[in-house]
LONU-927710 format. One record per residue: x, y, z of N, C-alpha, C in turn; residue in one letter. Coordinates in steps of 0.05 Angstrom, whole numbers, plus 5000, padded with zeros to 4 digits. Layout:
# residues N
XYZXYZXYZA
...
//
This chain:
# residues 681
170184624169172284754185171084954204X
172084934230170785124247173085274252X
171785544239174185764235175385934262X
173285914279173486084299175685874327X
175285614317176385464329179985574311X
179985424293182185494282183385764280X
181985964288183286244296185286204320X
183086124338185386054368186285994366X
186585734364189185484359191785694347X
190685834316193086004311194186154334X
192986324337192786504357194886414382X
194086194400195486084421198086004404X
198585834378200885734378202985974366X
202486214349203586324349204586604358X
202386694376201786934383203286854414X
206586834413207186764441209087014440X
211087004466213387224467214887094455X
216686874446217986834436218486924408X
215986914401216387024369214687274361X
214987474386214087704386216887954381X
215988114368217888334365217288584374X
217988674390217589074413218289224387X
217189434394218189744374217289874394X
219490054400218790214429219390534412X
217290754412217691024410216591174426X
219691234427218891504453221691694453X
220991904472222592134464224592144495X
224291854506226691874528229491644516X
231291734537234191714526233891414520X
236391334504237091064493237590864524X
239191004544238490884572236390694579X
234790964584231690754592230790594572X
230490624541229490414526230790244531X
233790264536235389944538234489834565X
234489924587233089804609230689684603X
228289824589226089704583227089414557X
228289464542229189264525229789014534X
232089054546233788834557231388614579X
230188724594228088474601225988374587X
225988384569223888444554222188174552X
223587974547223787684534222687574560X
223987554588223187434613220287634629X
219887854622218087934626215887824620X
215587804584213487844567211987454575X
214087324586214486974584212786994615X
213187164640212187154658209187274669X
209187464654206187634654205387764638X
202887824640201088034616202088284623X
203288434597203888734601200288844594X
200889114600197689284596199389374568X
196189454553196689534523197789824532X
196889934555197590244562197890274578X
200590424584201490464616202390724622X
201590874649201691124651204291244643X
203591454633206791514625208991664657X
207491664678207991764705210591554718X
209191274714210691094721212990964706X
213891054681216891034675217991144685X
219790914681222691024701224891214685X
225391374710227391614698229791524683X
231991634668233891514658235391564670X
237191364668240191294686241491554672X
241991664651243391964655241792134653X
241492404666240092524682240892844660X
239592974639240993184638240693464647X
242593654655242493944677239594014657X
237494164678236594354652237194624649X
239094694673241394974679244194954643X
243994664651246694724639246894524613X
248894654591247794634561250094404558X
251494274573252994064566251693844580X
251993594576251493444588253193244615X
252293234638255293174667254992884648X
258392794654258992594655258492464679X
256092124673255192024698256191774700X
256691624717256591264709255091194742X
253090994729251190854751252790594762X
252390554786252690344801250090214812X
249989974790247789794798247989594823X
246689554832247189294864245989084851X
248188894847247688634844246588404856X
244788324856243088154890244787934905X
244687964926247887754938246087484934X
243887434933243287094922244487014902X
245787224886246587164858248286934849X
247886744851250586474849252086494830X
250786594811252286554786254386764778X
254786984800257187154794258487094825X
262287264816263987224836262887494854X
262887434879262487794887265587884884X
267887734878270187914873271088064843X
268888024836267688054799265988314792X
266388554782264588684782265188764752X
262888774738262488814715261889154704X
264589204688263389504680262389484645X
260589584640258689574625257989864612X
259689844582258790094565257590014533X
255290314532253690234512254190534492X
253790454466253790744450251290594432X
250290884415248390764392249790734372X
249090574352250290584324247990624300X
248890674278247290764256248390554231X
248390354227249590144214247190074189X
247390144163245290094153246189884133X
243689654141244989414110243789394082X
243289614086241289624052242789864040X
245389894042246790154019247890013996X
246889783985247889733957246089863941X
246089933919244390003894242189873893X
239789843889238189713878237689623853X
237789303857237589193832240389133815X
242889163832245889123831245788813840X
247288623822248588373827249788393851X
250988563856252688603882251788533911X
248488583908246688633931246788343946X
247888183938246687973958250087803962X
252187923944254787873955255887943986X
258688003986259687954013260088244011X
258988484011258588754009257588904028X
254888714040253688894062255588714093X
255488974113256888884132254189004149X
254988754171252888764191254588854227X
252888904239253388934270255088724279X
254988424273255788204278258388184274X
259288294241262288304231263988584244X
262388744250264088994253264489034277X
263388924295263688824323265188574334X
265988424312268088184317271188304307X
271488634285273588714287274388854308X
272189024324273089164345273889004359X
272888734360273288484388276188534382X
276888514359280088454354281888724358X
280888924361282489144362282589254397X
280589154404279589344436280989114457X
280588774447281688614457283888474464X
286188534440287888474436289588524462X
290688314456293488264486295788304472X
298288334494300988454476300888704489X
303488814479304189074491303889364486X
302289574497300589714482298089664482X
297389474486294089484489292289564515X
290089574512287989634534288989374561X
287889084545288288864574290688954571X
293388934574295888954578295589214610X
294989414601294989574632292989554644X
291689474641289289394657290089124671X
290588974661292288764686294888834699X
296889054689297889104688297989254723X
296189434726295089674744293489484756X
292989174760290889034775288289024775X
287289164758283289234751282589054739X
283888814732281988654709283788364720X
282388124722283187834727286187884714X
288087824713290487644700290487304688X
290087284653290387024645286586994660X
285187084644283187024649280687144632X
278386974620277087074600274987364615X
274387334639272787554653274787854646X
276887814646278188144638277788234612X
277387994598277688054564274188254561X
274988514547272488644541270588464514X
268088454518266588314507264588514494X
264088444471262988644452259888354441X
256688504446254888404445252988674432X
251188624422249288744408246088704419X
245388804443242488704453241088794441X
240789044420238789144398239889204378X
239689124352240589044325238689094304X
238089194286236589274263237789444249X
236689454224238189614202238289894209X
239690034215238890304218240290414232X
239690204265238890324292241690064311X
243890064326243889934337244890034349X
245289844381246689864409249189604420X
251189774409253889644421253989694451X
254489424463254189384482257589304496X
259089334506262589304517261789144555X
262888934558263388884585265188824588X
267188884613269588834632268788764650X
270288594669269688394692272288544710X
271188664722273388884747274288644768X
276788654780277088634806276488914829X
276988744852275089014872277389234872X
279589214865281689434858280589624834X
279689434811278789634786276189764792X
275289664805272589724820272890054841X
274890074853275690274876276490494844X
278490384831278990634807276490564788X
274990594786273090594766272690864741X
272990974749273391304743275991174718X
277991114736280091114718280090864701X
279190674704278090474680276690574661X
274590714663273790874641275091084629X
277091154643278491354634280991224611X
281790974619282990844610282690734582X
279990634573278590504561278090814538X
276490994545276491294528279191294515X
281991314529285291334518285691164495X
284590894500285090724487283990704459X
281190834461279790874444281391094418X
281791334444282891494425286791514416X
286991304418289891144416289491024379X
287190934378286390754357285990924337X
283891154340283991304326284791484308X
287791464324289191704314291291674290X
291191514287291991374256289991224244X
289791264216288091134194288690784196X
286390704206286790294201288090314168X
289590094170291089934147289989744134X
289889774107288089614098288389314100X
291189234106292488914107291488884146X
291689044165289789044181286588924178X
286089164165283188944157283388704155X
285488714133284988404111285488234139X
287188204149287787974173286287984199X
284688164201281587974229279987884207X
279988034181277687874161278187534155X
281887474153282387204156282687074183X
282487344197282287154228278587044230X
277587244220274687134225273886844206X
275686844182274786654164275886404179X
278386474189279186174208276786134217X
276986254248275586154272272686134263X
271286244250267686244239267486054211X
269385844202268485754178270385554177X
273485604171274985424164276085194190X
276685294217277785154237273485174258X
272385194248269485174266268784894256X
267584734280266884494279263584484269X
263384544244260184554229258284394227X
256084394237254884204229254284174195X
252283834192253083824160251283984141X
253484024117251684234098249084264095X
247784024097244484114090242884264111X
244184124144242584264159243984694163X
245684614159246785024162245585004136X
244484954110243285094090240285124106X
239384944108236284974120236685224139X
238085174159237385294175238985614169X
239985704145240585954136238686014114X
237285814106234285964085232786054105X
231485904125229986054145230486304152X
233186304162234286594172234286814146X
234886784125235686924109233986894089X
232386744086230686684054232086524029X
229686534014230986373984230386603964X
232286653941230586703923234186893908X
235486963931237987083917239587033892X
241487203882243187113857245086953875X
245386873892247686663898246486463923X
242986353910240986223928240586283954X
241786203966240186244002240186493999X
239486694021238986944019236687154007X
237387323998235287543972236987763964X
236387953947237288073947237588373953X
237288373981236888554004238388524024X
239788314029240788154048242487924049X
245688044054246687734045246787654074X
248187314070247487174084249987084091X
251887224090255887254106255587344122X
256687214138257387364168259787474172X
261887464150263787674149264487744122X
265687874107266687944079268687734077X
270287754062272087574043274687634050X
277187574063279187814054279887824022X
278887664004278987763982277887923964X
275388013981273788283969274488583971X
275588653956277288913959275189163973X
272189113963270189263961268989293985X
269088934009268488944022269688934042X
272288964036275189134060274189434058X
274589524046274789844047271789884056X
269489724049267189854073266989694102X
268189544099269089434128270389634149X
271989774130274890064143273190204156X
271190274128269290584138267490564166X
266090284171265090254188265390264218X
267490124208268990114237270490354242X
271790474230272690714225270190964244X
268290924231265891094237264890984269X
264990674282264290564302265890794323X
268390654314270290814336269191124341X
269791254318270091604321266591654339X
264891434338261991474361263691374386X
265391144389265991124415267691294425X
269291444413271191584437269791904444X
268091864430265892114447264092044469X
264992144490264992104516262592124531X
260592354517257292414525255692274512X
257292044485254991874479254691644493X
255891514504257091324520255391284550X
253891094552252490974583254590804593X
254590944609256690734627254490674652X
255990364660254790364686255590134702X
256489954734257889844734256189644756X
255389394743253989204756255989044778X
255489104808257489094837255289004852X
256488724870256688734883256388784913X
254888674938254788904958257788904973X
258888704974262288694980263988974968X
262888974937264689234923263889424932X
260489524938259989824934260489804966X
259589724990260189745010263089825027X
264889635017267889645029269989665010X
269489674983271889794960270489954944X
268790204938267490354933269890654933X
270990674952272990954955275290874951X
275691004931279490934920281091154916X
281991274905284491534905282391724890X
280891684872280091854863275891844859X
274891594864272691564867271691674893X
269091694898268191794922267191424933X
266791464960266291164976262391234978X
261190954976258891024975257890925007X
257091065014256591045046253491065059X
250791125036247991075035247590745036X
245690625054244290405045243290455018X
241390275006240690174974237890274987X
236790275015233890315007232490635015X
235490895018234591175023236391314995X
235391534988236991674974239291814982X
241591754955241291824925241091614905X
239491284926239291014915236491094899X
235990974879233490904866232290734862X
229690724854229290364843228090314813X
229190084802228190054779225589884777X
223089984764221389994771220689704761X
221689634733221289414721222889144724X
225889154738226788954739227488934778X
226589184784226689234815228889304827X
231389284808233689314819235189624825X
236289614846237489874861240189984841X
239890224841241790394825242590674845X
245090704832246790984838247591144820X
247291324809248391504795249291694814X
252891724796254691804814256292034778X
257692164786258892374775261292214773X
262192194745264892104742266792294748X
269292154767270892404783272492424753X
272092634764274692854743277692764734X
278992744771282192624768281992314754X
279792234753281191934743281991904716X
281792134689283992124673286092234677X
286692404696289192394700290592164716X
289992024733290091884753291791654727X
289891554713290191414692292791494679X
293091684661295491844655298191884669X
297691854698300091934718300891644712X
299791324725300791134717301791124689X
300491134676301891114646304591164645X
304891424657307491604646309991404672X
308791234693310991124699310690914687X
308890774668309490544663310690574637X
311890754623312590884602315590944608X
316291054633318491194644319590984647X
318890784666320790484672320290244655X
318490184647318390024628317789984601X
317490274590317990234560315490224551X
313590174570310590204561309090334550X
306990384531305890554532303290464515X
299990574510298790514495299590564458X
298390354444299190454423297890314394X
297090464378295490264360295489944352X
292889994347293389634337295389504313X
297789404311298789254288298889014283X
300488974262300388664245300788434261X
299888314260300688004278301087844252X
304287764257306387644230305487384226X
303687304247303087004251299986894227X
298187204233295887114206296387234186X
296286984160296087144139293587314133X
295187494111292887614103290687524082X
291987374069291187204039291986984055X
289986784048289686494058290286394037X
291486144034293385984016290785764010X
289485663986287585453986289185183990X
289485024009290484684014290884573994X
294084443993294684343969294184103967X
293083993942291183773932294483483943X
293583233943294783083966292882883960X
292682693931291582373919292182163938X
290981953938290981653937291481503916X
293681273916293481073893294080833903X
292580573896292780373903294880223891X
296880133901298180053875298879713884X
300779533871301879393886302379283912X
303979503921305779523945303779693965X
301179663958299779853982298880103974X
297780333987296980503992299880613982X
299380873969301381113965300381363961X
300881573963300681843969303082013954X
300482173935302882343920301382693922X
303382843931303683183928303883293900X
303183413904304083663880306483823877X
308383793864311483873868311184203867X
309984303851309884563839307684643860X
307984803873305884913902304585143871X
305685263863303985503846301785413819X
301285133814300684983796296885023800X
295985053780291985023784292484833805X
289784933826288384813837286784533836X
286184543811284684373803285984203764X
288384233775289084073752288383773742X
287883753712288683633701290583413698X
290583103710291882873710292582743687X
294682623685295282433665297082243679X
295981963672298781793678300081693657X
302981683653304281503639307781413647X
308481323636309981193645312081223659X
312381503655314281673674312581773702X
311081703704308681773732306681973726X
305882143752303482303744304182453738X
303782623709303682923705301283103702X
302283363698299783453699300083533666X
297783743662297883803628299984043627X
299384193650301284483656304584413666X
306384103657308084033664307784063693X
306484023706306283953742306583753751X
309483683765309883393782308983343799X
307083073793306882853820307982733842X
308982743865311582583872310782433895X
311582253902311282093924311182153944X
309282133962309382293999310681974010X
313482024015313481684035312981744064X
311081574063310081544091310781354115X
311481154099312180834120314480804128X
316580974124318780944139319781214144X
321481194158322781534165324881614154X
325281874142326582014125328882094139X
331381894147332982004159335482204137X
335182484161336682694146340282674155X
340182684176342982524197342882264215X
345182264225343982054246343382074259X
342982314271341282364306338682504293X
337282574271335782684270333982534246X
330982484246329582304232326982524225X
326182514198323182594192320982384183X
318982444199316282274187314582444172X
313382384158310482514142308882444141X
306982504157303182444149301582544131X
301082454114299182564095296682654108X
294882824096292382944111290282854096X
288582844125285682844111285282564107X
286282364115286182054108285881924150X
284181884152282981694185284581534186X
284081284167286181124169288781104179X
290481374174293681364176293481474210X
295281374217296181464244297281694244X
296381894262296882154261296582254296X
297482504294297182614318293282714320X
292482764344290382734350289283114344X
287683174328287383424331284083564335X
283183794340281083814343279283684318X
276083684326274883654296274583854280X
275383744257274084114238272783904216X
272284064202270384054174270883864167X
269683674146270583454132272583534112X
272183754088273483814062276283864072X
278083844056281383894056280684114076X
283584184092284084424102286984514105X
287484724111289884844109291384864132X
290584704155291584674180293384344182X
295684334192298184224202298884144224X
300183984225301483964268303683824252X
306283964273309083884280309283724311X
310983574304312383424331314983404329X
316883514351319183544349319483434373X
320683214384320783004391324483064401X
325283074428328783034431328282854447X
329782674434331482404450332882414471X
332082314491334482274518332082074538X
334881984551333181654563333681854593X
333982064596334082294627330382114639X
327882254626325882214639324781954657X
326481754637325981484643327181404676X
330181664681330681494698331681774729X
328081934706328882174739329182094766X
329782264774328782234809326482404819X
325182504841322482624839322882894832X
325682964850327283274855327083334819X
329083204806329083234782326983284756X
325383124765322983194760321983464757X
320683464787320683694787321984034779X
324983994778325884244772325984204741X
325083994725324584034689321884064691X
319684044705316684134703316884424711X
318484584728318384864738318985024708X
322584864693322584974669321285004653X
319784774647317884834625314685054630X
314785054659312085174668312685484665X
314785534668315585874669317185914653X
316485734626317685774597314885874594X
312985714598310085854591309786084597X
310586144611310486504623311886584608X
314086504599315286744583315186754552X
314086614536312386544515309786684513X
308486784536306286824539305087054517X
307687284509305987364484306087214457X
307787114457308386934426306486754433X
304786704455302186484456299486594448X
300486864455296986974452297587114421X
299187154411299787234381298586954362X
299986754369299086534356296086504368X
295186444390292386454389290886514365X
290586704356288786934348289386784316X
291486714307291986544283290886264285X
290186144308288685854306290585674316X
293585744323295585684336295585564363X
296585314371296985184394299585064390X
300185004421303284814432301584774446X
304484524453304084264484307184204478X
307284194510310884074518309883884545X
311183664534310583454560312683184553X
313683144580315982884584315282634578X
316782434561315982204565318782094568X
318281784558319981624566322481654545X
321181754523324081824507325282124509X
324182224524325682574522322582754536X
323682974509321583184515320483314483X
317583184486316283284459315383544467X
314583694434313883864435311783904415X
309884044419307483964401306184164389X
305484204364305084514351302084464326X
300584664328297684584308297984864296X
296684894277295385214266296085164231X
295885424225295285454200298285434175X
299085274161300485134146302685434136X
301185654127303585904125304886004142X
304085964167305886114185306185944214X
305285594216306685464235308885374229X
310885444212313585404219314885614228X
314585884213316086204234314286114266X
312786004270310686054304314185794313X
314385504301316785414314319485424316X
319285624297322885724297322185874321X
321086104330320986324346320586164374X
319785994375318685794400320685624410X
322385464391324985324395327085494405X
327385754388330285864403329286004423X
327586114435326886214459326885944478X
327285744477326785494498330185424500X
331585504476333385344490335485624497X
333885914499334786054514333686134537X
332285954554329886064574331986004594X
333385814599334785684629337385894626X
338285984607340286164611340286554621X
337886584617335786814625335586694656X
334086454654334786484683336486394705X
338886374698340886414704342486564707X
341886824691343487024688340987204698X
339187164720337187444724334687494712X
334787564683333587694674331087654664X
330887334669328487204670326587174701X
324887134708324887134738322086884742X
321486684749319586494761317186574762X
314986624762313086824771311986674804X
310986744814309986624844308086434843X
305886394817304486154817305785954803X
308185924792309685714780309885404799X
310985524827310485344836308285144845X
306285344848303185364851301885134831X
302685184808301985024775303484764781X
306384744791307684474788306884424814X
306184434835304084224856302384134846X
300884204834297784204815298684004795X
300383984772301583824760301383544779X
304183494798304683254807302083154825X
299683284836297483184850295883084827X
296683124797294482954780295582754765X
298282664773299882554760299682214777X
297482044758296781804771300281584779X
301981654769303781504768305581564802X
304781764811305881914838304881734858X
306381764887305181654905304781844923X
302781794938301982064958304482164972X
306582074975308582144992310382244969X
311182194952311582294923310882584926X
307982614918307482904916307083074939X
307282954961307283174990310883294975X
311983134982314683094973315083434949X
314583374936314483604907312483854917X
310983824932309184064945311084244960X
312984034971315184244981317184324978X
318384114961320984224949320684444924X
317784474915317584714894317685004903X
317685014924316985294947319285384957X
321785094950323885304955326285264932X
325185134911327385114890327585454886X
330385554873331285784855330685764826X
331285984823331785984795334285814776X
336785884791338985784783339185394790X
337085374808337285054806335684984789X
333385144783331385064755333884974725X
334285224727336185354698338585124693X
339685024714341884794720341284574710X
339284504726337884224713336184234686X
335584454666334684504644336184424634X
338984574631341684634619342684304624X
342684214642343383864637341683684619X
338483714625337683534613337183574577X
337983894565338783954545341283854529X
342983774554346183704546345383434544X
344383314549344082994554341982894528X
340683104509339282964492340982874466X
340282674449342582544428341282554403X
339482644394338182834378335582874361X
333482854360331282864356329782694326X
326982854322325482694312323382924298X
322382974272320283224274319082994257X
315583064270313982944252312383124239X
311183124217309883344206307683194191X
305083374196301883254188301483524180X
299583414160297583654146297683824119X
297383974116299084144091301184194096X
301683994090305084174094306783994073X
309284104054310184004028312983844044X
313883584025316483574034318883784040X
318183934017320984134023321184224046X
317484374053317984544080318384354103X
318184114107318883924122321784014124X
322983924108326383944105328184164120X
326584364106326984614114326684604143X
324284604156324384564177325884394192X
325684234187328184094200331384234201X
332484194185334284404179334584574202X
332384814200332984944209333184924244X
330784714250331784524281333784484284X
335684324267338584254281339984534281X
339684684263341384924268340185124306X
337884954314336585094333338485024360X
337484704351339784584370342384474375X
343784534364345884384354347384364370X
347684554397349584504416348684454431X
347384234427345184154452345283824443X
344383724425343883454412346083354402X
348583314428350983164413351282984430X
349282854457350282654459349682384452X
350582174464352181824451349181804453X
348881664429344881554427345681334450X
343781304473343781114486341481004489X
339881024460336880864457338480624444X
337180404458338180054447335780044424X
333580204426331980184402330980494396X
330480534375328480744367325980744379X
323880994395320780934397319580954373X
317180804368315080784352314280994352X
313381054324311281284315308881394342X
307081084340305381114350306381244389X
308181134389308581234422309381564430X
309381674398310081934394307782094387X
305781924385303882054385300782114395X
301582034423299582094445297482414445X
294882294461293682574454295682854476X
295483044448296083314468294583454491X
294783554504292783834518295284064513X
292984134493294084414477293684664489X
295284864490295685074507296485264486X
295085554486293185664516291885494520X
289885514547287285384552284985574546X
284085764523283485904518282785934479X
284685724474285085644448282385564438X
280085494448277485414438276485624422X
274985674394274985834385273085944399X
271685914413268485974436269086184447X
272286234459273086324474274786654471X
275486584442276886734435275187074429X
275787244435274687504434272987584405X
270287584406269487664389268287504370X
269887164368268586984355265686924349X
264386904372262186774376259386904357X
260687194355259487444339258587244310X
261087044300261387094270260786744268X
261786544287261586384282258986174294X
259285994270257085764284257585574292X
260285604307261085354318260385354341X
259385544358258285664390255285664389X
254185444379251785374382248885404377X
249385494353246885564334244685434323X
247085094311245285014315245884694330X
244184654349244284474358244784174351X
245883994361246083734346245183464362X
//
């Protein structure tokens, strides 16, 4: 063996930047190390650093402190973003705040069973609850006036604040917050931050709830485990021994280090240190001198929307002072004095959006839509019999999990007297005569079902409804007509819009779209609480055309915008067709929308719910039920179907709405889950 040969070889194949780790000490601010940090990776990949570099030529820190004066000025930098930049909007300007954290994952006992359970919380988990608390849409929240006051996109993921961790270790970390400004939030900048501080200390001012906890802890178990599209078990084991080791009381892992990326909501132990943490995150963020702010713009923003009511206008080129340069990534900076008025500035809006509309910030609460305790999927057999394939439930929902079978002659029982009963599937369960139920059993390819994302192989606790109204109207619109039932349904979406982003966050989706038998409606999410998501969804629809009729509902200005866009992708149109609808959308009303709703409501003869997934006969029933009581003065007229549609024509693929519904997308996810690309396939 030639050792000296085999040194190198090591040497070259492992001694690269990729699998190199910095330890930077020094006695300047968390600022500059994060500047030096953050390139670190593209640096180290491009050139030889020197083992020693003068200490003359670091760069100063982006906050600057008096040495007159014993407080520290509140500063925020304005970075110049390079106009080659393709990959951002210049109508986009990103504000960007950082605090340190002190998060330590080694406070279990030593040598405690406990140590390698769902106990220790990491940067990852406690940063996917803020996602849920800082992010949250609805009324009272941060995005809510911030779109509200025009500073941030509207219906768009660039406004949503994004919570990332660029330096992470036990001990020591740096929460990292970005907002995507319009050039309006950009002119109030001052008061975005000022905004964002309120909000902070909005949160604070009451003690989190512990059923709070429990429900982003089941929001995270959704979106990061149960509704995440996983790759298969052996490869996430491999590739979580690597990360984590072998050798723990509950295998992968050690016992130094578990290997959850969030607690349990059924760990009482690891709710209440979940509380403290976050609890403790916040009370560092709404202190105002720990906080780097700084706002990556633009030369469009700092040039010509730079001076707003309370900001100063920046009127220096980038290459004379009070511009600087960063020595290591070369880029131009401003440090500017955060104006004073922009919390009040901030405040003065408030108090009219408070005065006239009832607004105001206000802690985070319950969303009725996730549970807090997740229900385990009720077990749902195969038996071959005779007559085919059959499908039997568990009558008793409260019965073991894992019971005990017996057959005899009276059918399946269990040992704990638990009934077996028949799921019928092959024909439809008519309840009246205008109204019919189907049942899909879950978890079976075979059966014809509605089309839903992929998730996991094992049972799951996720469902879809189809509620399906009969009327032969679509079959025999005219284009006009058309059109003013696409406007209804488009600025139903608008006004649903919080009951959309509530269900979001539960794993919750709809779809409403016309066919030849009526107008379906299409519903997914989690089996406890997608039937309250379609009671609340049905009677708001068949009060939407009377709102706008009576006022108090109003169109929004891109509605029509959306139904041009509709009929231009609609292959069945003819080009003269949709010139046609391009213009008659621009001047329909409201009250001709609401008219023709209100008809093609009167004209349906009465529906159809299909129901897939966990879900029991009863609550079928129930639901149903409670549909005709939804509609009932709506679904009385003469069936004028010469046939019933087929199952299958009822169950075309959806496009499920929000468009935001990906769990990728959703605030904070990506922190916890591995469905966003970990590991490759």
């Amino acid at each position: 063996i030639d050792i000296p040969i085999e040194l190198l070889l090591f040497f070259r194949d492992h001694y690269i930047a990729s699998r190199a780790t910095l330890v930077v000490v020094s006695k300047d601010d968390v600022s500059a190390l994060d500047r030096w940090i953050s390139p670190f990776s593209n640096v180290m990949s491009q050139k030889v650093v020197r083992k020693y570099q003068d200490t003359t030529q670091l760069p100063p820190p982006l906050i600057e402190e008096s040495a007159t004066s014993k407080s520290k000025t509140l500063t925020q930098s304005i970075i110049l973003r390079s106009k080659d930049d393709v990959q951002l909007d210049e109508n986009i300007q990103t504000l960007c705040m950082e605090w340190p954290l002190s998060l330590s994952y080694f406070k279990v006992p030593f040598g405690s069973r406990q140590a390698s359970t769902q106990n220790t919380i990491t940067s990852a988990s406690v940063g996917f609850v803020l996602s849920q608390i800082i992010s949250r849409r609805g009324p009272g929240s941060l995005r809510f006036f911030l779109e509200k006051f025009g500073w941030v996109p509207k219906r768009s993921t660039k406004g949503v604040p994004r919570i990332t961790f660029p330096v992470d270790v036990s001990g020591f970390q740096i929460l990292r917050m970005e907002i995507g400004l319009t050039l309006d939030g950009f002119q109030s900048r001052s008061a975005v931050v000022a905004a964002v501080f309120e909000a902070l200390r909005t949160v604070v001012s009451k003690p989190l709830q512990l059923d709070l906890i429990k429900q982003y802890l089941s929001t995270g178990l959704l979106h990061g485990y149960l509704f995440a599209p996983r790759p298969p078990d052996a490869v996430a084991l491999a590739v979580d021994a690597l990360r984590f080791g072998i050798g723990g009381t509950s295998g992968v892992g050690n016992n130094n280090f578990n290997w959850y990326l969030m607690p349990s909501p059924e760990d009482n132990m690891g709710i209440e240190r979940m509380r403290e943490a976050v609890t403790d995150a916040l009370r560092i963020m709404v202190n105002e001198e720990q906080a780097i702010i700084s706002f990556r713009a633009s030369p469009k923003a700092i040039f010509e929307y730079s001076g707003g009511i309370v900001d100063q206008k920046v009127t220096t080129v980038p290459l004379f002072l009070p511009w600087k340069r960063e020595p290591i990534t070369g880029a131009r900076y401003l440090v500017e004095s955060r104006a004073n008025g922009g919390s009040s500035y901030f405040k003065s809006l408030s108090w009219f959006a408070a005065t006239f509309d009832g607004e105001e910030l206000s802690p985070p609460y319950l969303n009725p839509l996730i549970p807090t305790n997740i229900r385990p999927p009720r077990p749902v057999i195969e038996r071959q019999g005779k007559w085919g394939r059959q499908f039997f439930y568990l009558e008793d929902a409260n019965a073991s999990e894992d019971p005990t079978r017996t057959i005899g002659r009276g059918g399946m029982k269990l040992t704990n007297e638990g009934i077996w009963s028949e799921l019928k599937t092959t024909t439809p369960l008519e309840v009246q005569s205008n109204w019919k139920l189907w049942q899909i059993p879950p978890s079976y390819a075979s059966t014809v079902g509605l089309q839903l994302p992929v998730r996991p192989p094992e049972p799951g606790i996720e469902c879809a409804f189809v509620v399906q109204l009969l009327s032969s109207l679509p079959a025999a619109f005219t284009t006009s007509q058309l059109a003013l039932v696409n406007l209804w349904l488009l600025s139903f979406d608008d006004e649903i819009l919080g009951l959309a982003e509530l269900g979001d966050a539960a794993g919750i989706a709809y779809e409403t779209s016309l066919n030849r038998s009526g107008l379906r409606i299409c519903f997914r999410g989690v089996s406890q609480t997608l039937p309250s998501y379609v009671r609340r969804f049905c009677r708001r629809l068949v009060q939407h055309h009377v709102k706008l009729l009576d006022g108090s509902t109003k169109m929004a200005d891109s509605v029509p915008i959306r139904a041009s866009a509709l009929a231009n992708r609609s292959p069945q149109m003819t080009r003269a067709e949709k010139d046609f609808v391009a213009n008659f959308v621009t001047r329909a009303s409201e009250r001709d929308v609401a008219n023709e709703a209100s008809f093609f409501l009167k004209c349906t003869s009465g529906g159809y719910l299909i129901t897939q997934g966990d879900i029991l006969p009863r609550e079928s029933q129930k639901l149903l039920s409670e549909l005709q009581t939804i509609f009932r003065d709506y679904t009385k007229a003469s069936n004028n179907f010469v046939t019933s549609p087929e199952l299958r024509d009822l169950l075309y693929r959806p496009i499920w709405k929000p468009n935001v519904s990906s769990p990728c997308l959703l605030p904070g996810v990506p922190l916890i889950s591995d469905a966003c690309g970990r590991v490759p396939r």
